[in-house]
DONUSE-23485 format. One record per residue (C-alpha): chain; residue in one letter; z, y, x. Coordinates in steps of 0.5 Angstrom, whole numbers, always signed. Each point is the difference from the previous one (the first is absolute). Layout:
# residues N
SITE ch aa    zz    yy    xx
SITE  A  a     Z     Y     X
...
This chain:
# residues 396
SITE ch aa    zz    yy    xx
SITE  A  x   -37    -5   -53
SITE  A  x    +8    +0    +0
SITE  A  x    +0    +3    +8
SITE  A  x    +8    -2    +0
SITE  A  x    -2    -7    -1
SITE  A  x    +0    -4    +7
SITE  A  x    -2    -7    -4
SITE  A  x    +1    -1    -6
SITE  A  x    +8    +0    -3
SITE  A  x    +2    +3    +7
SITE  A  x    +0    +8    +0
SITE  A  x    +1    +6    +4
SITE  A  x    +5    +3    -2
SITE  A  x    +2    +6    +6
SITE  A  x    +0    +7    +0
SITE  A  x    -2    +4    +6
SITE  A  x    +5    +6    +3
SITE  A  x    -5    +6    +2
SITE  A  x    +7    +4    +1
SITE  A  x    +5    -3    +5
SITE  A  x    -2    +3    +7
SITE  A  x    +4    -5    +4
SITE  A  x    +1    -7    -1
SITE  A  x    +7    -2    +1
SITE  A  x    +3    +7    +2
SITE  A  x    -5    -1    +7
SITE  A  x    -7    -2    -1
SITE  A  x    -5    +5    -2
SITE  A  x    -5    -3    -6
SITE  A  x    -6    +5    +1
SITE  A  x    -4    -4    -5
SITE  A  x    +6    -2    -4
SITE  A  x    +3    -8    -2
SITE  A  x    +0    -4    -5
SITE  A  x    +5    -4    -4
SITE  A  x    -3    -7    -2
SITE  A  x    +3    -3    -6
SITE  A  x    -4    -6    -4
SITE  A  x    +0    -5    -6
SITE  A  x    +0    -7    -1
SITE  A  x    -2    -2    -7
SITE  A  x    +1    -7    -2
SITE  A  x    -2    -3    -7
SITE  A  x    +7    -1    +0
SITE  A  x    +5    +6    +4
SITE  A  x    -2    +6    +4
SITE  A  x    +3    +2    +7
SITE  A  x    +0    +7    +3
SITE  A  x    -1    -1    +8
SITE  A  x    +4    +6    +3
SITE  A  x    +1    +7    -3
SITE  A  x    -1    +7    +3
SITE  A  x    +4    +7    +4
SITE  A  x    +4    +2    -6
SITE  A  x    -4    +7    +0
SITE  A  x    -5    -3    -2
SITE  A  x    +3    -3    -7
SITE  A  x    -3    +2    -6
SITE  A  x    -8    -1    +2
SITE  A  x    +2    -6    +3
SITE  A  x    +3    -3    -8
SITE  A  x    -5    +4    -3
SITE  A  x    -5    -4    +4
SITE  A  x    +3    -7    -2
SITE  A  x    +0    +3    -7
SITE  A  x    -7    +0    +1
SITE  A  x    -2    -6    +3
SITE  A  x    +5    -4    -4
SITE  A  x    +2    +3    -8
SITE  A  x    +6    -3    -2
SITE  A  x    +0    -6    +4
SITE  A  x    +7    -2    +4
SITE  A  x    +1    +0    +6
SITE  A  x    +3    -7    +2
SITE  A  x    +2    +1    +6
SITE  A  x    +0    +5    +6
SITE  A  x    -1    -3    +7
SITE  A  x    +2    +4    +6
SITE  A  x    -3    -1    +6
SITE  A  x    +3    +5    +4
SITE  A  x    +5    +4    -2
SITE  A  x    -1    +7    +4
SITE  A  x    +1    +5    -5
SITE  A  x    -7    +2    +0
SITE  A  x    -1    -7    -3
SITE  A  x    +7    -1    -4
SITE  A  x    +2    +7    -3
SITE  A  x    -3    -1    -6
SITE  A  x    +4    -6    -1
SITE  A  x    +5    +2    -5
SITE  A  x    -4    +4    -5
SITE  A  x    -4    -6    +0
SITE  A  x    +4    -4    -3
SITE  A  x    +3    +5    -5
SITE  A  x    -8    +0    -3
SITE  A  x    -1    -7    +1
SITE  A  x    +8    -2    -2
SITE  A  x    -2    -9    +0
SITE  A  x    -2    +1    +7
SITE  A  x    +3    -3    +6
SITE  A  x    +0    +2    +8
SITE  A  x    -3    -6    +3
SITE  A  x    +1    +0    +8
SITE  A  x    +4    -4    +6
SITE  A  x    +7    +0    +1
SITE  A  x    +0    +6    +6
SITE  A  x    -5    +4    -6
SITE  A  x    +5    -1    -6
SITE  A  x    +6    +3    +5
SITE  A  x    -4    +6    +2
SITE  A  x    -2    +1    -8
SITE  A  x    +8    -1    -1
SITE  A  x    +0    +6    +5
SITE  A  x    -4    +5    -2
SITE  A  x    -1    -1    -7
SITE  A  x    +6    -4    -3
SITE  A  x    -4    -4    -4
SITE  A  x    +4    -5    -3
SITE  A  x    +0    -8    +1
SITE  A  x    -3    -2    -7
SITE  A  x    -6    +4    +2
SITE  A  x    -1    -3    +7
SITE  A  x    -4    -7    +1
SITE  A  x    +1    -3    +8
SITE  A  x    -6    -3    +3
SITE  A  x    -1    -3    +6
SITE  A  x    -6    -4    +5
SITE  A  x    -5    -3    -4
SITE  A  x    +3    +2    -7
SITE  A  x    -4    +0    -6
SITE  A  x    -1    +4    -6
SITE  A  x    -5    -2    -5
SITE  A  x    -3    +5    -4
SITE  A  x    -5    -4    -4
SITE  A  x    -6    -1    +4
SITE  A  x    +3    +3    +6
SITE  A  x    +5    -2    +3
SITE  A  x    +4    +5    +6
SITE  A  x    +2    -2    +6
SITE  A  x    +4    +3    +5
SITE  A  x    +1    +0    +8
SITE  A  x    +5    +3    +4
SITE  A  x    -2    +4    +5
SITE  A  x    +6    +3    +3
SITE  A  x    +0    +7    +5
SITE  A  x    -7    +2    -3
SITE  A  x    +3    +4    +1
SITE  A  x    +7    +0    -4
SITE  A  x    +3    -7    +0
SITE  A  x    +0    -1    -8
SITE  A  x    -8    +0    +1
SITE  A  x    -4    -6    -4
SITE  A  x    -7    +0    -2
SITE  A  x    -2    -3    -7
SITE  A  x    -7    -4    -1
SITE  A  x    -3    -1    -6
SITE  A  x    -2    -7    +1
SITE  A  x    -6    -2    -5
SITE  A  x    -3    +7    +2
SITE  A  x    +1    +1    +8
SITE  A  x    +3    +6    -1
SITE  A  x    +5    +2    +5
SITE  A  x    +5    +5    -2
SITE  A  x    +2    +3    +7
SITE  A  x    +6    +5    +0
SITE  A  x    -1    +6    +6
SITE  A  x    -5    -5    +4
SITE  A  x    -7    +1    +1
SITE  A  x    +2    +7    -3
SITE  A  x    -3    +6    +3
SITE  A  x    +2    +8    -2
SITE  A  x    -6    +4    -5
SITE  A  x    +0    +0    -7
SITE  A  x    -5    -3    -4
SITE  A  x    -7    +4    -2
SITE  A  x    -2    -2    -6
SITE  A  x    +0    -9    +1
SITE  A  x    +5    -4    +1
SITE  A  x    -4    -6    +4
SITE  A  x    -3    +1    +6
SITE  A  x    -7    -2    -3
SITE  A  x    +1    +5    -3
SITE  A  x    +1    +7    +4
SITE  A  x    -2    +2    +8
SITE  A  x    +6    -4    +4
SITE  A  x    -2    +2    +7
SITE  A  x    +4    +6    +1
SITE  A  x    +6    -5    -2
SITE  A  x    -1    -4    +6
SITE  A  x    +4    +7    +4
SITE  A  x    +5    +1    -5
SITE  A  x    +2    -8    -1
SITE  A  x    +2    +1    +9
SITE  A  x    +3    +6    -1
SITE  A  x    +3    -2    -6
SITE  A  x    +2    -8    +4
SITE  A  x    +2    +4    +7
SITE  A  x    +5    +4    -5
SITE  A  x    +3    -4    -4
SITE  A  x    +0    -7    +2
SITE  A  x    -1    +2    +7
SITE  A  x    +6    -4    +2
SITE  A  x    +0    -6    -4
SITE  A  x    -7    -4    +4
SITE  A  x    +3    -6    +0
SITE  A  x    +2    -1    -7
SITE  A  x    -6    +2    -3
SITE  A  x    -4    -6    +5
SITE  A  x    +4    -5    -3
SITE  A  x    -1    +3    -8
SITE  A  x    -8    +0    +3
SITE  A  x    +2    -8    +3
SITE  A  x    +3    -1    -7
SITE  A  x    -6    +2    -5
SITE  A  x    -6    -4    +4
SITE  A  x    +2    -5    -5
SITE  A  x    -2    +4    -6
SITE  A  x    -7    +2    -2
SITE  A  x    +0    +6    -2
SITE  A  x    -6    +4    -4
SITE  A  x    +5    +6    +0
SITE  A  x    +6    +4    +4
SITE  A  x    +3    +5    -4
SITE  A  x    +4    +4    +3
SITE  A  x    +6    +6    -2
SITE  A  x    -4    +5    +4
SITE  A  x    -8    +2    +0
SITE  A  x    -5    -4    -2
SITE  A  x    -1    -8    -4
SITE  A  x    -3    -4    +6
SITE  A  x    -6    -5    -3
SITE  A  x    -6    +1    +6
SITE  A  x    +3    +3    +6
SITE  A  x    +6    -5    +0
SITE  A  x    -2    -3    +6
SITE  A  x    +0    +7    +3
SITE  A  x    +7    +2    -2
SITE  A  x    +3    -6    +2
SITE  A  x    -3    -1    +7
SITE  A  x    +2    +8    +1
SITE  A  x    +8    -2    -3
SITE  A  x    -1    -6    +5
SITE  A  x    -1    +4    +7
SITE  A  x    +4    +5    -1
SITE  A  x    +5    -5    -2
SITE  A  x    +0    -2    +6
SITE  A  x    -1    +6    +4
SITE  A  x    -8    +0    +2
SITE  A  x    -3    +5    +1
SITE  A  x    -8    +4    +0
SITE  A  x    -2    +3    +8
SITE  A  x    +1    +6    -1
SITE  A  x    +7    +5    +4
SITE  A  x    +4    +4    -4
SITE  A  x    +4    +6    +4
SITE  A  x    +6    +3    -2
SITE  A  x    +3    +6    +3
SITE  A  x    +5    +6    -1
SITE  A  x    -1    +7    +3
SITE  A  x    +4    +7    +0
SITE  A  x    -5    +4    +5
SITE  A  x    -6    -4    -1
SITE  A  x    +1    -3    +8
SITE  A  x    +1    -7    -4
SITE  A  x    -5    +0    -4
SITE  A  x    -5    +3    +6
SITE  A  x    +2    -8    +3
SITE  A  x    -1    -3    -7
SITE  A  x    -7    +3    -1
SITE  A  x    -2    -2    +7
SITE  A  x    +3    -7    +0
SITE  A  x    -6    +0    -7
SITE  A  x    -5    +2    +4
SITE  A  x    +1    -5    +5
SITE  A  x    +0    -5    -4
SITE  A  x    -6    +2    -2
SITE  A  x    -4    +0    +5
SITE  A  x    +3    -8    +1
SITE  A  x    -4    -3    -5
SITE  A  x    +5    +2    -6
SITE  A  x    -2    +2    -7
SITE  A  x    +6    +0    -5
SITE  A  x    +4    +4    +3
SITE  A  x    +6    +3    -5
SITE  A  x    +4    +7    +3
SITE  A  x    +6    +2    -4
SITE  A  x    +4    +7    +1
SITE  A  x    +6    -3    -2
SITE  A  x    +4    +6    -2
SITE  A  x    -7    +1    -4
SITE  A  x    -3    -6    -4
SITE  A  x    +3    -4    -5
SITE  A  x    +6    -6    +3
SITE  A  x    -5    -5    -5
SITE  A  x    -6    +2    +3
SITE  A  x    +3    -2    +7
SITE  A  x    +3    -6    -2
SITE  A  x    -7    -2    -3
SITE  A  x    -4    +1    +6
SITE  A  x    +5    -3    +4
SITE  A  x    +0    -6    -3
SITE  A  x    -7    +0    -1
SITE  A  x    -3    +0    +8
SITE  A  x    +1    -4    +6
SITE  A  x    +3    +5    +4
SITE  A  x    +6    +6    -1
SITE  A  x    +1    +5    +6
SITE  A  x    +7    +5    -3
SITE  A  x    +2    +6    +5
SITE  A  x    +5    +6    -2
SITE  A  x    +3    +5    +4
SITE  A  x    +7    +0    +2
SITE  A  x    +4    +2    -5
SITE  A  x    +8    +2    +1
SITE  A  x    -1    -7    +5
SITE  A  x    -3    -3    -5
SITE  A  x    -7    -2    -4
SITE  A  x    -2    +5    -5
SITE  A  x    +2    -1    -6
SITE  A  x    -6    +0    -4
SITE  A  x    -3    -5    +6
SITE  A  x    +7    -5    -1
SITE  A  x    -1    +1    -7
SITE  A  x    -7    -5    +1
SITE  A  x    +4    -4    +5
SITE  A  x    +5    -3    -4
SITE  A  x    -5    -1    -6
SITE  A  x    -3    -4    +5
SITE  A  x    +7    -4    +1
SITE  A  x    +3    -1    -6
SITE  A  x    -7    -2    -3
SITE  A  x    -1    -6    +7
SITE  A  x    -7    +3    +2
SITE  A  x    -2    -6    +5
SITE  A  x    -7    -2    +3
SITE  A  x    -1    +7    +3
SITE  A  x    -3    +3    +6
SITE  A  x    +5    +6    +2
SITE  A  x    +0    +6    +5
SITE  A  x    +5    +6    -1
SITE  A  x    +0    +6    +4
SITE  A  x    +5    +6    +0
SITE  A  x    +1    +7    +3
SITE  A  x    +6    +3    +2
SITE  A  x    +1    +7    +3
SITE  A  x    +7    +0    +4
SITE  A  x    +2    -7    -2
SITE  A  x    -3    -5    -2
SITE  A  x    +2    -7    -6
SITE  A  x    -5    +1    -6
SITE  A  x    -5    -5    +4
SITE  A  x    +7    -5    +2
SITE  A  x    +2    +0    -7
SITE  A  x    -6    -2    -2
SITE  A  x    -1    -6    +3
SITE  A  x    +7    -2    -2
SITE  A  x    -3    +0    -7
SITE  A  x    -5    -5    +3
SITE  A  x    +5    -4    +3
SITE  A  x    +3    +0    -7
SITE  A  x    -7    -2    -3
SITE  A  x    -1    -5    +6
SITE  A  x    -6    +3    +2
SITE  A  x    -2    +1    +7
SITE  A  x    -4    +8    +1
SITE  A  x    -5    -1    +5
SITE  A  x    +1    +6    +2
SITE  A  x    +4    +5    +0
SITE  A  x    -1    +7    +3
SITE  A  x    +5    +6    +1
SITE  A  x    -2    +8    +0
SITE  A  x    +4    +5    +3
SITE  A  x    -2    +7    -4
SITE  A  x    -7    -1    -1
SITE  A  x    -7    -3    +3
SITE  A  x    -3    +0    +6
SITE  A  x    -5    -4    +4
SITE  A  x    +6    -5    +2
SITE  A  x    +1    +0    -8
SITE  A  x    -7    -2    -1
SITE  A  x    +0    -5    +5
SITE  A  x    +6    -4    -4
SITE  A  x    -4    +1    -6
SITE  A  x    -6    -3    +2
SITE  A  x    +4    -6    +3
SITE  A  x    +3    -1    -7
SITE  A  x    -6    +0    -4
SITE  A  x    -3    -5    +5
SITE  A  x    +8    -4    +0
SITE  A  x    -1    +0    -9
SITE  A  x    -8    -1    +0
SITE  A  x    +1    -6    +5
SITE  A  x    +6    -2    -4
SITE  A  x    -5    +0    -7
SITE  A  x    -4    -5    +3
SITE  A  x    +5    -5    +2
């Protein structure tokens, strides 16, 4: 059995990276990521489907070598044309010199850009269009801002197999299978929210319409560029890519907060507590000077309800804490339940500030309480009025 073979003439042909720590320069890769590439041999032409991260090149063509020999490669289509997808590109084409770049208009640009392929190397699609290899015919929709504007994905018409770009990705590299039937998934699950919160966060609305858009195909198989080839949980994943796309949340309280002296923090585990002892079991408690910013924007994403405080900090938020804030901004966070509390000890503005931000988001705090230097029983009071403001607020 060939476990690089997801059906017969359509291969894996990925690698994984167990050696970058962060992913973009930003988001940690604890249990590494995979660069998803693919074959599809037809009776008569073959196509590469996306390439990998250029530090990966030489295993990457070794492993073509192994899977195909001496066969050509046709065509090289780029769904997606971050470099972690497209910066193998020009060494391909030296190894495989009759080969074309098949991309859209914006894709073509961008390949231009960076790579300063020439012309004659390059093959313009659009909606709809069509290659036909020899009994597999490749199809090819446009699914602009998911998450760059030169985004499409590729269908193979007579399999059902759809070739997706970054979307229904998840961080993690592969352990020995390529298919999901093939390997333990579920603690893909956590690394596709943190791996959707970090990266596509911000792009909800675009990747409803692709999703609108591929309810007409049937589909036997979603090969993404990250993690695993999706055949029996492809229902799963793309109703995880769907409520997060349109901001839906599981019950549950994600507390974000900065301290210096530990007087925030006291209210932060006061305000967990207090949840608690309301009936709520998913409660997620960040030290925003301490836990990783994509951990943060996970659990923030993922539950209902986001309570953030900081201490005033030369009149204003701790930078850690305001760091999380305009994450939330810039990646639109909605449908949230929102409290925020701050501290102050001669001059109050963290907890101002911090509504300002949720005015930018639109979002309403339920409730916002303020702390001169440190808590007391009036403290404790307000904190039991903000937890009964957001339990009330999450069961709207």
């Amino acid at each position: 059995m060939n476990i690089r073979e997801i059906i017969p003439g359509i291969l894996y042909a990925g690698v994984n990276d167990r050696v970058t720590d962060r992913f973009e320069a930003l988001w940690p890769l604890p249990n590494g990521v995979s660069y998803n590439s693919y074959i599809v041999r037809g009776t008569e032409k073959n196509a590469l489907i996306d390439t990998v991260e250029i530090s990966t090149l030489t295993d990457y063509v070794r492993g073509i070598h192994d899977l195909i020999g001496d066969a050509r490669i046709d065509y090289v289509v780029i769904n997606h044309m971050e470099p972690d997808h497209s910066g193998s590109i020009p060494y391909i084409l030296e190894e495989y010199m009759d080969a074309k770049i098949v991309g859209n208009k914006q894709t073509l640009g961008m390949v231009r850009g960076f790579y300063h392929i020439p012309d004659d190397r390059l093959m313009e699609i659009a909606e709809g269009t069509e290659i036909d290899l020899g009994g597999k015919t490749l199809r090819f929709h446009m699914t602009p801002m998911v998450h760059w504007p030169e985004t499409m994905m590729t269908y193979v018409v007579e399999d059902r197999v759809l070739f997706s770009g970054d979307a229904f990705g998840t961080f993690g590299a592969l352990n020995g299978g390529v298919i999901d039937s093939e390997m333990e998934t579920g603690w893909y699950r956590d690394e596709m929210y943190r791996y959707y919160s970090n990266i596509v966060g911000k792009y909800g609305r675009f990747v409803e319409k692709a999703i609108a858009k591929l309810q007409g195909l049937e589909i036997d198989y979603i090969c993404s560029t990250h993690g695993p080839v999706w055949h029996e949980r492809i229902s799963e994943v793309v109703d995880i890519y769907s409520r997060l796309a349109q901001y839906k949340s599981e019950p549950g309280v994600t507390i974000i907060y900065g301290t210096m002296y530990g007087n925030t923090a006291e209210v932060a585990e006061e305000i967990g507590r207090q949840l608690s002892a309301r009936g709520v079991r998913n409660i997620k408690i960040h030290n925003a000077s301490h836990d990783n910013l994509s951990d943060m924007i996970n659990d923030a994403f993922r539950y209902e309800g986001i309570i953030v405080g900081s201490p005033t900090y030369s009149m204003h938020i701790f930078p850690p804490v305001e760091q999380f804030m305009i994450a939330m901004e810039t990646r639109e966070i909605k449908n949230k339940v929102l409290a925020t509390f701050g501290s102050f000890t001669w001059a109050s503005a963290a907890g101002a500030k911090l509504n300002e931000y949720a005015e930018k988001m639109k979002l309403t705090p339920v409730y916002s309480l303020v702390m001169k230097q440190s808590i007391d029983a009036s403290v404790k009071e307000e904190i039991c009025k903000l937890a009964d403001s957001v339990v009330a607020a999450l069961k709207c």
